[in-house]
N, C-alpha and C positions, 0 to 999 in steps of 0.2 A: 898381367890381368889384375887389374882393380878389386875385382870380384867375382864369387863363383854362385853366392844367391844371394837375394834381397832378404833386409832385414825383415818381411812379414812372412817368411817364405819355409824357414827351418819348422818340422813335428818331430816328435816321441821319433815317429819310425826311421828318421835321421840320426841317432847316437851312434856316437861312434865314429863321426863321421867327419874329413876335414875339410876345412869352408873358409873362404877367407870373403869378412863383411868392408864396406867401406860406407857410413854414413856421416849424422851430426851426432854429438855428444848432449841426447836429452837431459840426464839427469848423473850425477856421481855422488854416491853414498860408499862411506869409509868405515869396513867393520873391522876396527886392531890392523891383522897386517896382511886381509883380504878387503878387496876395493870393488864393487857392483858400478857398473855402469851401462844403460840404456842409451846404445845406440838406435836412428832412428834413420829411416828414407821415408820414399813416397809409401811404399806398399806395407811398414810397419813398422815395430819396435822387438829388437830383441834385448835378452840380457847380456855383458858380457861378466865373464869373473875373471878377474886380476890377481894370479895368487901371490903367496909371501915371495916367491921368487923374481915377480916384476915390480917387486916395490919401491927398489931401487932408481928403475928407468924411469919408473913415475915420479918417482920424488926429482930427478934429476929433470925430466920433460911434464910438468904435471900437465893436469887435462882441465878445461874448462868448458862453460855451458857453450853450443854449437861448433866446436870443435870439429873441424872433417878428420876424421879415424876410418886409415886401415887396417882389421886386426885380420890376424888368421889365428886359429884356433881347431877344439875338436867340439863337436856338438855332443853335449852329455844332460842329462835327464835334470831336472831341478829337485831339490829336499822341497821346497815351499812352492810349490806351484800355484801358478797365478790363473787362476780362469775367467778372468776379463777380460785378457788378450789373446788371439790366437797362437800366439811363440811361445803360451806363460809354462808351457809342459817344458819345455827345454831351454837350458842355458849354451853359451861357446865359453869353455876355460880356454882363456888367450896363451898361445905361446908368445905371439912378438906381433907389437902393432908400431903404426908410423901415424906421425900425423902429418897431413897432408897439407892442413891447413890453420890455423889458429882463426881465433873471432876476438874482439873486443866484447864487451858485457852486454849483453843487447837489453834494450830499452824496455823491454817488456817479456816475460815468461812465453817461452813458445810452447801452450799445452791448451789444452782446453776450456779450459777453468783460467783463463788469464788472468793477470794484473792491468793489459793495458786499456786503455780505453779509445772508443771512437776515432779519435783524431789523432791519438798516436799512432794505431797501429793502422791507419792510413797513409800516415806519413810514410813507414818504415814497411808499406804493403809487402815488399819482397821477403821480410819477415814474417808477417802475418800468414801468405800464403805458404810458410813452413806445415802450420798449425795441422792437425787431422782432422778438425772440423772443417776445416777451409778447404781441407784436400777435397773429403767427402762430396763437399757442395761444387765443386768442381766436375767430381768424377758423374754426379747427378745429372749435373749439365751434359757430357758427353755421352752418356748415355740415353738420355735425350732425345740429343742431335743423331747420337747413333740409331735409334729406336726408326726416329725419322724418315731420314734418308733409305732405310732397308727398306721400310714401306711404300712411299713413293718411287722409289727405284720397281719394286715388285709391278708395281700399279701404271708402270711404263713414262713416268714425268721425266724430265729431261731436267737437270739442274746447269743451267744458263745465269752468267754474271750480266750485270745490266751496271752503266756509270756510276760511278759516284762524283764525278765533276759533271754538273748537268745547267740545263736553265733555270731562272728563278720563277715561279709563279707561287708566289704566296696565297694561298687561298686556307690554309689552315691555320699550324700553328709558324712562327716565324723561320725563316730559310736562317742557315749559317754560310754566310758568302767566302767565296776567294777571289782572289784580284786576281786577272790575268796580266804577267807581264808582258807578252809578245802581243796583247791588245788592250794595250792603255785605255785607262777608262770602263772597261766592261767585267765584268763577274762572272763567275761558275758560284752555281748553289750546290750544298752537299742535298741529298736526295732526302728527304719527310719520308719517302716509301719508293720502289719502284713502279707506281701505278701504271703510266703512260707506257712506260718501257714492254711492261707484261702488255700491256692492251695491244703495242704494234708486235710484239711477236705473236700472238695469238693471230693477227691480221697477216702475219709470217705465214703460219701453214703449222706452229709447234706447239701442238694442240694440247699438251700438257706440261705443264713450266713449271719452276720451282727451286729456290735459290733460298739457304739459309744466311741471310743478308742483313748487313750492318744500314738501319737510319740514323736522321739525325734530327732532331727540333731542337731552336733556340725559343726553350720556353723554363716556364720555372719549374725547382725539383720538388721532389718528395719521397717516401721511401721506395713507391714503385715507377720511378720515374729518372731518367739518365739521359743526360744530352746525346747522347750514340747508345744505341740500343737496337735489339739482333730481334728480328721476326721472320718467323716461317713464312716466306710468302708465296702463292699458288694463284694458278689461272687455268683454267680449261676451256675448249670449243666445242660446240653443238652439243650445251648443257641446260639444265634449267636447274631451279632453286632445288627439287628433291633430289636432282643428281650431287649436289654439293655437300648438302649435305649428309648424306648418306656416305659417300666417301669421306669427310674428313670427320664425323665423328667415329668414323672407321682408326683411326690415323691416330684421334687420342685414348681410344679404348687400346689400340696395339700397345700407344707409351704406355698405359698404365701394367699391362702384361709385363712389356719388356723392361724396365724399368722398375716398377715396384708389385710384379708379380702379384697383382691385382687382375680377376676375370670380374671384368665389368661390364655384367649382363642382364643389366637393367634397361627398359626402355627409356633413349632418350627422351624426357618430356621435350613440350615444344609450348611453347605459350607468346600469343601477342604481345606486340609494344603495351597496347593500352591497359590489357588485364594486368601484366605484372604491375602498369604504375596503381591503376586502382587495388591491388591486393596487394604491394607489395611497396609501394609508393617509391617506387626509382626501377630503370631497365637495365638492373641488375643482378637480380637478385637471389640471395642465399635461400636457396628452399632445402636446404638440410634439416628445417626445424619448420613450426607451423608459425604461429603468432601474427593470422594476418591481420591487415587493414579492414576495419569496416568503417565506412564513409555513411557516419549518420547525418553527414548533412553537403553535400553537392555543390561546388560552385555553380552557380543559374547560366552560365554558358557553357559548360558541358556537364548538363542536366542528365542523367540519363533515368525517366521519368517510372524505368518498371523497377527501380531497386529504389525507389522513396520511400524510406522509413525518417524523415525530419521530423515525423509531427509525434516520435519519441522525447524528442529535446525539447520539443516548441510548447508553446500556451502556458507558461510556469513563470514570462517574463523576467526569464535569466539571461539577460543582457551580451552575458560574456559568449553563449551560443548566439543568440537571436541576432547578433549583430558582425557575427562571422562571416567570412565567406566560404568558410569549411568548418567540418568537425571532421575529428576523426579517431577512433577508438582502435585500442590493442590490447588482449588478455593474456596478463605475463602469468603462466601457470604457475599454480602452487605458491603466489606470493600474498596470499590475502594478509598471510601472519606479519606480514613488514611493518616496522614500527614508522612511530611520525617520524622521529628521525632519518629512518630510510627514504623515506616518501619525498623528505623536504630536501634529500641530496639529489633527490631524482629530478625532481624541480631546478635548484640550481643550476647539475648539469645540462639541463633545458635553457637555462635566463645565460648562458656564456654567448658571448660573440659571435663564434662561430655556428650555431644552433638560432639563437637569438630568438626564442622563444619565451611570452611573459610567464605561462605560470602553465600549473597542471592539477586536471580534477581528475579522482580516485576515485575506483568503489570497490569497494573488498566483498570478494563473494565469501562469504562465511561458510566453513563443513557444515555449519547447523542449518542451512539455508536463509539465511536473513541477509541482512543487505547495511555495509555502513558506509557510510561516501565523505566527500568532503563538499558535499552540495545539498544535504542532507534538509537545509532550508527551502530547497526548491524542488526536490523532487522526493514522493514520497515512497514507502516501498512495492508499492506496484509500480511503479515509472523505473525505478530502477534496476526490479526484473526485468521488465519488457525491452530492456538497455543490454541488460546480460544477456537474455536470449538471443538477442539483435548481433551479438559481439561472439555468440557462440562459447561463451565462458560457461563455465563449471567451477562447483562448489571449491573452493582452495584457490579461485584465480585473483588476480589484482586488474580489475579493468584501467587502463589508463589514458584521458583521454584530451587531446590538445585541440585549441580551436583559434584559427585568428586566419591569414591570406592564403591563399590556394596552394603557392610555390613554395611558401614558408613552412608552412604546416606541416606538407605531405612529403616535404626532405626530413624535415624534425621527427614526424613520427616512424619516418623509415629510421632515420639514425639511430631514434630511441631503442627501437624493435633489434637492431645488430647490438647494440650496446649491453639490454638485455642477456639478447641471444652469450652472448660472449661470457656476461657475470652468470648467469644461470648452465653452464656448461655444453651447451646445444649446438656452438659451435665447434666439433672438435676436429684437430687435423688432420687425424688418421681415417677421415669419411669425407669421399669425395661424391658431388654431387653435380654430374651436368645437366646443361638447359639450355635449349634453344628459343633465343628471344627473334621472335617475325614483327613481320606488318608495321616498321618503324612509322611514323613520314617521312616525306621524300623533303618536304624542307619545314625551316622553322624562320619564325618572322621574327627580324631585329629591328624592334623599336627605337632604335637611335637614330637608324638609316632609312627608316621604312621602307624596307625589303625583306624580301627572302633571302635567306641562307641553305646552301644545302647540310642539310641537318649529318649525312655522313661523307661523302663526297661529289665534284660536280659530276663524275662520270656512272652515276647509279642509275640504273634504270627505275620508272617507275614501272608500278604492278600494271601489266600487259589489260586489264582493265582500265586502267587511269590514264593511258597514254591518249586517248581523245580528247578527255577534260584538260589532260596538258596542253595537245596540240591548240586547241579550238578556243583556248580564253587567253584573256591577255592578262600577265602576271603583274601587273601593274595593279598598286594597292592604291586607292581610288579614299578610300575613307579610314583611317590607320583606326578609330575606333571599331569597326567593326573589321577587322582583317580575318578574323572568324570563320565570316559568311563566306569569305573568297572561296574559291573553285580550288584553289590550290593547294589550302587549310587541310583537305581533306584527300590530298595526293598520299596515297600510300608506296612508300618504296619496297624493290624488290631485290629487299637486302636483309640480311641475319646477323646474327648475335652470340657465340658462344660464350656462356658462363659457367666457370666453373666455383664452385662454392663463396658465390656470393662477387667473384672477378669477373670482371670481364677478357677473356683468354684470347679470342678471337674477333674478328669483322669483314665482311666481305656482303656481295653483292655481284646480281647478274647486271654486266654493264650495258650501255647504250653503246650502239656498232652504228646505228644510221646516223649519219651528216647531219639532215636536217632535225633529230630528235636532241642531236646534242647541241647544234645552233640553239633550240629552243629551252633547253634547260640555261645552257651560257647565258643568253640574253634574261631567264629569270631571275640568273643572281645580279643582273644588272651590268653585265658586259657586251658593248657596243660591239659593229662588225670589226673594227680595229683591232679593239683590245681580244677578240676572239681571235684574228690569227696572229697578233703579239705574242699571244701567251699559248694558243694551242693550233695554229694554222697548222703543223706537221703532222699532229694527229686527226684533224678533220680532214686533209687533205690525203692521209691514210685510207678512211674510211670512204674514198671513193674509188678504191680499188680490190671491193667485194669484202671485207668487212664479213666476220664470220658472225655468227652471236656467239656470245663468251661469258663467263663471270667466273670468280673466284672468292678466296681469303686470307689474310694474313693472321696468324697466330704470335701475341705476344710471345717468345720466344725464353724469354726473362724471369716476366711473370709467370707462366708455367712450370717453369723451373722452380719459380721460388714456392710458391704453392705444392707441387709435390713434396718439396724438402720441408714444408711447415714453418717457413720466417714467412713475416711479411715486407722484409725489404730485398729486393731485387736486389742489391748492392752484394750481398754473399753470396750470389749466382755467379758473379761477375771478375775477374780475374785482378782487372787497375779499374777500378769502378771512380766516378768523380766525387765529392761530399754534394752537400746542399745548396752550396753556391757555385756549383760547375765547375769547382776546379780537382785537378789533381796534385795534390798536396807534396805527393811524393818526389814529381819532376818538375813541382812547380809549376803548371801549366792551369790558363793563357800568360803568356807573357808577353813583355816588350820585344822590338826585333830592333835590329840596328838600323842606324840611320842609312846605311847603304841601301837596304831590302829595298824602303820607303823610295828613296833616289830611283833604284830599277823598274818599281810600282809605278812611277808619278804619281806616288800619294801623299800627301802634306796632312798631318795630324794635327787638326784642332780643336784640341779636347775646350770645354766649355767647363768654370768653375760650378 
């Protein structure tokens, strides 16, 4: 027997008691001719003591850092106890230990507080995943997935595997192919989601589905983002939108119970596509804090004529408004007192690249009620009340306010409002806040192609009102400047959103089940009768054999995870996660294959300089 408890595992009510551990060798500290050493496993770290009578064996066999040690010993009480750790009431005075295994020096401190950095301990990940924070962020995850599953099992969903060597239809982000060898010339694609899959078994009879399942896109990275990556994915029959969600914000109120012993029993809020962009300027967004958007000045094609307050800004012949195609203000509480210095980093970090914003006007609401701005020449202090009132600021606030193109603007001053939110402390991670984003569109128009795009997927239904304006006009963009006025501009889909503080956690939608509604979405994003049963004949051809109504969601899986733990990168969620450039550093992957593979492929590699 290896072992009789784990090293997290020994208390006080244990002395006395004999035990034999087997872990790695954390740390060795040498007092005269008694030797302390912290062994460690999955479940924790104990102490062990080495008296003068093993000093011998030691000096003869010494010990170093990851060392695999079996000791046996008796469990006895510590003089110095440690209350940082669970074990720290009791130590094991070692009778006789074996090592099982020896280590070379490892590259990097396996504790919390490391030395290594990033790319090291990617490389050496089967080290990394030593660590107790990595453990932690693991055990998060399964418990999780645990939380999960007990729910949807309760709630009677059935967890059904669907392929992962499938067709290609790129219609999102790019597929990662495989060659088939027994059919030279043709490809299997790794799956983007199991959409089509969930849609024909719902057309099955298996009316609630649900697989915590591996995707893939070949797209580029970032912290919340992985070439393969795990989402909760669900589907049900004879549902509509408030059955969905009423169930699955059911599902992440459990995680939060079961999981971080959170009762969160707050109403979910629900808020439109277009309110959040107008108050929050993106459909995402963190409403753990207020600092909204007001929109003192409208782009003139989506005017919306009963919230006009322009003629705040206007008649002063201040150019940098007058000649915008938006303004838009935000009141950072309590910042009146910012110095110019402050002000002008706030600026900058507006004028960078990725913002690319020129400049920004200030008005510092004063506790004494007065008003100081940096526009001071053109508006006087009535104008700059009637600006504060407008923005709903109070005496102590820094109104802050950007103006230049519609799409530019209204990302920057959302950006700005998180960036805020973050240095003012309002974002914190221990407060979690959901929201449900509706009423998306059903598409958005790409100006390169002059077409629609569906804005979430092609199999979304529109809103069960909009299906006539679908059926009955033809989605053909006739005049790309005004693509506006089309019928289609104003398709709303009937699909949701879950966010949770400020992420987007979730996505789904009730799908289109008739033939002819999905013919007609197909041919809006511009796919001919061909390319329609090319790329989806087995699912159309589904749908004329009774076709249930259905919709579902997929919950970032990752993201979730990482969001509960309070990182913002996915990558400590994840076991062999890839870096930035998709690869894994550790087994070296993607690589070269031999020239034989290619021979069995018939595929001939010509790479271009």
């Amino acid at each position: 027997m290896f072992r009789t408890h784990t090293c997290g595992e020994l208390r006080l009510t244990d002395v006395n008691k004999a035990t034999t551990l087997s872990g790695w060798v954390q740390t060795i500290r040498k007092f005269g001719s008694i030797t302390f050493v912290d062994l460690r496993d999955r479940y924790g770290i104990t102490q062990l003591l080495f008296s003068e009578t093993l000093n011998e064996k030691l000096e003869a066999s010494p010990l170093g850092r990851e060392f695999v040690l079996q000791v046996h010993g008796t469990v006895n009480e510590r003089s110095n106890k440690n209350n940082h750790m669970p074990t720290g009431e009791i130590e094991i005075l070692i009778n006789d230990f074996t090592v099982l295994n020896k280590s070379i020096t490892p590259p990097f401190t396996i504790q919390d507080d490391t030395d290594g950095g990033d790319d090291l301990r990617m490389k050496y990940r089967f080290l990394d995943l030593r660590r107790q924070a990595v453990r932690k962020n693991l055990e998060l995850r399964y418990a999780v997935g645990r939380s999960t599953r007990n729910y949807l099992h309760e709630q009677q969903f059935m967890d059904i595997e669907t392929p992962f060597l499938i067709k290609s239809t790129p219609e999102g982000a790019r597929d990662f192919v495989v060659p088939s060898r027994m059919n030279p010339g043709q490809f299997y694609a790794l799956p983007q989601s199991p959409q089509t899959f969930k849609q024909l078994l719902m057309v099955s009879g298996y009316d609630r589905y649900y697989q915590i399942v591996k995707c893939f896109r070949d797209e580029d990275l970032r912290s919340d983002r992985q070439p393969e990556f795990t989402q909760i994915d669900c589907e049900m029959t004879f549902v509509d939108q408030e059955d969905i969600l009423n169930m699955f914000e059911n599902l992440i109120k459990r995680i939060f119970k079961d999981v971080k012993n959170i009762d969160y029993n707050d109403l979910v809020e629900r808020m439109t596509w277009e309110n959040a962009m107008w108050t929050y300027g993106n459909d995402k967004p963190d409403i753990r804090f207020g600092m909204k958007l007001c929109n003192l000045k409208f782009p003139a094609h989506t005017f919306p004529a009963q919230n006009d307050i322009s003629n705040l800004i206007s008649g002063v012949d201040f150019k940098v408004f007058d000649e915008a195609e938006t303004v838009i203000a935000i009141a950072a509480p309590g910042c009146s007192e910012y110095t110019r210095k402050q002000t002008d980093e706030l600026t900058e970090w507006l004028k960078r690249p990725q913002i690319g914003m020129k400049g920004l006007v200030y008005i510092k609401c004063n506790t004494d009620g007065t008003f100081k701005s940096s526009v001071d020449k053109f508006y006087n202090e009535e104008k700059l009340k009637a600006i504060a009132d407008a923005v709903n600021a109070k005496a102590g606030d820094l109104i802050l306010i950007l103006a230049g193109a519609e799409e530019r603007t209204r990302k920057a001053t959302s950006e700005l409002r998180l960036h805020l939110g973050q240095q003012l402390g309002l974002r914190k991670i221990d407060e979690f806040k959901l929201l449900w984003v509706l009423d998306f569109p059903l598409f958005e128009y790409a100006e390169e192609d002059n077409r629609w795009v569906a804005r979430h997927h092609p199999f979304t239904s529109p809103k069960p009102s909009d299906i006539a304006t679908m059926i009955n006009n033809n989605p053909v963009i006739e005049n790309a400047a005004e693509y506006l006025k089309h019928p289609y501009a104003n398709i709303k889909a009937n699909a949701y959103d879950m966010v949770l503080n400020g992420n987007e956690i979730g996505g789904g939608s009730i799908r289109i089940f008739q033939k002819e509604l999905q013919q007609k979405m197909f041919a809006a994003l511009g796919m001919d009768e061909h390319e329609q049963q090319h790329k989806f004949g087995f699912l159309l051809g589904a749908f004329e054999y009774g076709a249930p109504p259905h919709g579902g969601i997929a919950f970032g899986f990752d993201r979730l995870c990482s969001i509960l733990g309070g990182s913002e990168s996915i990558r400590d969620f994840i076991a062999f996660p890839k870096n930035n450039s998709g690869r894994d550093v550790m087994i070296d992957a993607p690589s070269s294959i031999d020239e034989k593979q290619f021979e069995e492929l018939q595929i001939k590699l010509d790479l271009k300089d």
